[in-house]
C-alpha positions in Angstrom: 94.6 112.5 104.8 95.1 114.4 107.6 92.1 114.3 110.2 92.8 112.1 113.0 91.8 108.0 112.3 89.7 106.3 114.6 88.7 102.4 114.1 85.2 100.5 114.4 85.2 96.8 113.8 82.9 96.9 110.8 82.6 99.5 108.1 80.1 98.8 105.2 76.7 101.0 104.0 74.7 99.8 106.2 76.9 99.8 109.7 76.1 104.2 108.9 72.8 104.7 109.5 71.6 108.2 108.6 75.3 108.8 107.4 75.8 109.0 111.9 77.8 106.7 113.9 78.5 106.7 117.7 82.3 105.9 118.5 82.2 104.7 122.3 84.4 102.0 124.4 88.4 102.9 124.1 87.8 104.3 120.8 85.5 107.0 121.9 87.6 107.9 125.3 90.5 108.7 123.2 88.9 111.0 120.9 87.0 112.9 123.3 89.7 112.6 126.6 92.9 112.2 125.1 92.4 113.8 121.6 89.9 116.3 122.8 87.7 116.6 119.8 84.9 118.9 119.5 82.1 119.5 117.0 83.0 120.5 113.4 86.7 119.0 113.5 86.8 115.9 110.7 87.9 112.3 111.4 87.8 109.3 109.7 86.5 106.2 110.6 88.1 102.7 109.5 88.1 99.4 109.9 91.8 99.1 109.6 90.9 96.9 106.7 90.8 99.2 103.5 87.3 100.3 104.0 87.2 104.1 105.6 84.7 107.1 105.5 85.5 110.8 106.5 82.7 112.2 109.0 82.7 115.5 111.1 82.3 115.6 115.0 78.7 115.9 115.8 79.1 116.4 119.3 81.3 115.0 122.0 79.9 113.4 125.1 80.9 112.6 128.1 84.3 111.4 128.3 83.9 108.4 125.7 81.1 109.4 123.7 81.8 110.7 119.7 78.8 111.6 117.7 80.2 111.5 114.0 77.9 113.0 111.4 78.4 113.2 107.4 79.6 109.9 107.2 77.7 109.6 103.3 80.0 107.2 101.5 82.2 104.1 102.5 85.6 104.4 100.1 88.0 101.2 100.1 91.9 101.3 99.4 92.9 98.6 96.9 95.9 96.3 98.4 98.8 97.9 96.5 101.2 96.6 94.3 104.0 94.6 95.0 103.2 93.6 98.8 105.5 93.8 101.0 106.3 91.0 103.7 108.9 91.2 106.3 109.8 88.2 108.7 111.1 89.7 112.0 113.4 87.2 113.4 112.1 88.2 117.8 114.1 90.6 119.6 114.7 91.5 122.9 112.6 92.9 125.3 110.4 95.6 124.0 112.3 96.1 120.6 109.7 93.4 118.8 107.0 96.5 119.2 109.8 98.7 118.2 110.5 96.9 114.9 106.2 97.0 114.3 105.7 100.2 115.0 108.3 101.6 112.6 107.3 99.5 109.8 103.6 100.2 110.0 104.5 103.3 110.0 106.6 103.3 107.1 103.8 101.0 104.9 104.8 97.1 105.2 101.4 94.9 104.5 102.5 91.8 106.6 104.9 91.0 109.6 105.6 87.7 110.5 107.1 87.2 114.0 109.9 84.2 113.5 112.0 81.8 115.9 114.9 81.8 114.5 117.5 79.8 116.3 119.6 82.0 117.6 116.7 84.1 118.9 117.0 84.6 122.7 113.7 85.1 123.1 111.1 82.8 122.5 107.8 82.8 122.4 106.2 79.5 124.5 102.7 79.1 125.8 100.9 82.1 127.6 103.9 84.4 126.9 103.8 83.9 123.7 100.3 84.7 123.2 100.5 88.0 125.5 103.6 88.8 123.1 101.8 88.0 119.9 99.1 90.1 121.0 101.2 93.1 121.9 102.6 93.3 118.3 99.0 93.4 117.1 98.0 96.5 118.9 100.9 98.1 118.4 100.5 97.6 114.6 96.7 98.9 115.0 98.2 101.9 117.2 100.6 102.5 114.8 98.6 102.2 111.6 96.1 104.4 113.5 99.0 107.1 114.4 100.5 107.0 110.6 96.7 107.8 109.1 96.8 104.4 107.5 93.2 103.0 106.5 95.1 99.3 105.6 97.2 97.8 108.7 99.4 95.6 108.5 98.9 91.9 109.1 101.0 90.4 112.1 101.1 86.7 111.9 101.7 84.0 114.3 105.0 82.9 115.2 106.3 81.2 111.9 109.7 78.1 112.2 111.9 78.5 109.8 110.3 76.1 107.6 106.8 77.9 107.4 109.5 81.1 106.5 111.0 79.2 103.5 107.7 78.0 102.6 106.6 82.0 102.0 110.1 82.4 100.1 109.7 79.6 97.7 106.1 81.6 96.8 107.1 85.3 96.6 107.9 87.0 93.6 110.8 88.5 95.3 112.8 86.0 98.2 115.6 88.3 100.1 117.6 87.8 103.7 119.0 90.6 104.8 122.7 89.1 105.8 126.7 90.3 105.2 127.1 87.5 103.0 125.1 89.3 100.3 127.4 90.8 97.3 124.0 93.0 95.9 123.0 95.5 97.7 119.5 95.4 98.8 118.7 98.9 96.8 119.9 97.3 93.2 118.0 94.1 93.4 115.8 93.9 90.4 112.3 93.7 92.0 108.5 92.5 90.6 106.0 95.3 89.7 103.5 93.1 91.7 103.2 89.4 93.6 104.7 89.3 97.3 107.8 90.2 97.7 109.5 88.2 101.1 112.2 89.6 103.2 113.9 88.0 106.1 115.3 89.7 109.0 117.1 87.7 111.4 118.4 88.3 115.3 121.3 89.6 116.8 123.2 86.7 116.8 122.3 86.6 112.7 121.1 83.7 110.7 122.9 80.3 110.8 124.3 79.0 108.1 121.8 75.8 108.1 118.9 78.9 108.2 120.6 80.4 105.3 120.9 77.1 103.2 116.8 76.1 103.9 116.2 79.9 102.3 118.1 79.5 99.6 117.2 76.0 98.6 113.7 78.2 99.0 115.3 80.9 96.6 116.0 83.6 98.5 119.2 85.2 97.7 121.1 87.4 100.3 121.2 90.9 100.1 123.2 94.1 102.2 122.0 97.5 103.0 124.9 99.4 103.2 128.3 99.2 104.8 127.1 99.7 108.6 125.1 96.7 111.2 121.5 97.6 111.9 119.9 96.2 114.8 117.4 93.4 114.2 114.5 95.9 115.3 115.8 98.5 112.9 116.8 96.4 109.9 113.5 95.6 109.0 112.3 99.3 109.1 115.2 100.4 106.9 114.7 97.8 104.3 110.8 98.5 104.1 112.1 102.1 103.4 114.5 100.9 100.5 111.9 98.0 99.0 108.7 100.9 99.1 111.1 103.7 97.6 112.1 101.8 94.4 109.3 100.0 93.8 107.8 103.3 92.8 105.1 102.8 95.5 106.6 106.5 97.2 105.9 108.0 94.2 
């Protein structure tokens, strides 16, 4: 899939009248001012959910108006097989929409932001909403940019114990950490179910973190012989997780 991706908030049969839809608002001014589509090029329309169609430009008007034509079926993408969850312990500055933007694009399925407790950031009242949101559209930009039809699902901020609740019910429980004898690319991982892994901050997971995850059963696991940064870890691991779990096949 190649033609640029555009998204609308609903996408079923009847939401394409006439196989024609009108893509307006931000949407629309990117297409026809930033992305400077004219009539005859193809774009798909999606609802970032699984559901997408593939239309051709119509006619472009204005400077935010998209007429899409031969919009005649609506396809959905199953969920695939195992899902992948990363918790991103917060970073720094603007390294949280770093870390979301590279594993969108790469093909996580859920990102759960996480106050770990040697996080320096934290996210309290009306910050943490703006943050919260910010990881949302950059997953939506990102998913967008990376011509994916299912985005991933940023969650609200999680405490540790909501993060060994989603480790004691994955098929797969993992925390990135130097403690970890197995590397992270020999673990023996499920054909399906959720697999969980846990990225912490700079500063690392404590050891009373570490104990509440594996009382959960998550076991710890290295990458490789060099320190990622938190906002690259997660990224890297997706990679490794995607790749032998055949889904890069």
């Amino acid at each position: 899939m190649t033609a640029p991706v555009f998204v609308v908030d609903s996408l079923r049969p009847g939401d394409l009248p006439g196989g024609e839809y009108v893509l307006d608002g931000p949407e629309g001014r990117h297409a026809v001012s930033v992305k400077r589509l004219r009539a005859g090029e193809d774009v798909v329309l999606t609802d970032g959910r699984g559901r997408w169609a593939e239309g051709v430009v119509k006619a472009a008007e204005g400077k935010d108006r998209l007429v899409v034509t031969g919009l005649d079926s609506v396809r959905e993408e199953p969920s695939e097989q195992p899902r992948v969850t990363v918790v991103q312990a917060l970073p720094k500055g603007d390294r949280g929409e770093l870390a979301v933007e590279t594993m969108t694009e790469v093909g996580v399925d859920a990102i759960v932001p996480w106050a770990a407790s040697r996080c320096i950031t934290q996210w309290k009242g009306d910050r943490g909403v703006k943050a919260l949101g910010k990881w949302r559209a950059t997953a939506r930009e990102a998913g967008k940019q990376s011509r994916r039809v299912r985005f991933p699902e940023v969650a609200d901020a999680a405490s540790s114990k909501r993060v060994a609740s989603l480790l004691a019910d994955a098929a797969f429980a993992a925390v990135l950490h130097e403690s970890g004898e197995e590397p992270l690319a020999a673990a023996e991982l499920p054909a399906s179910g959720d697999i969980v892994l846990v990225v912490g901050p700079e500063g690392g997971v404590s050891p009373e973190e570490l104990a509440l995850f594996a009382e959960a059963g998550a076991k710890p696991y290295r990458l490789g012989r060099s320190v990622l940064r938190t906002s690259t870890a997660g990224t890297a691991a997706t990679a490794v997780l995607l790749a032998r779990t055949g889904r890069w096949s």
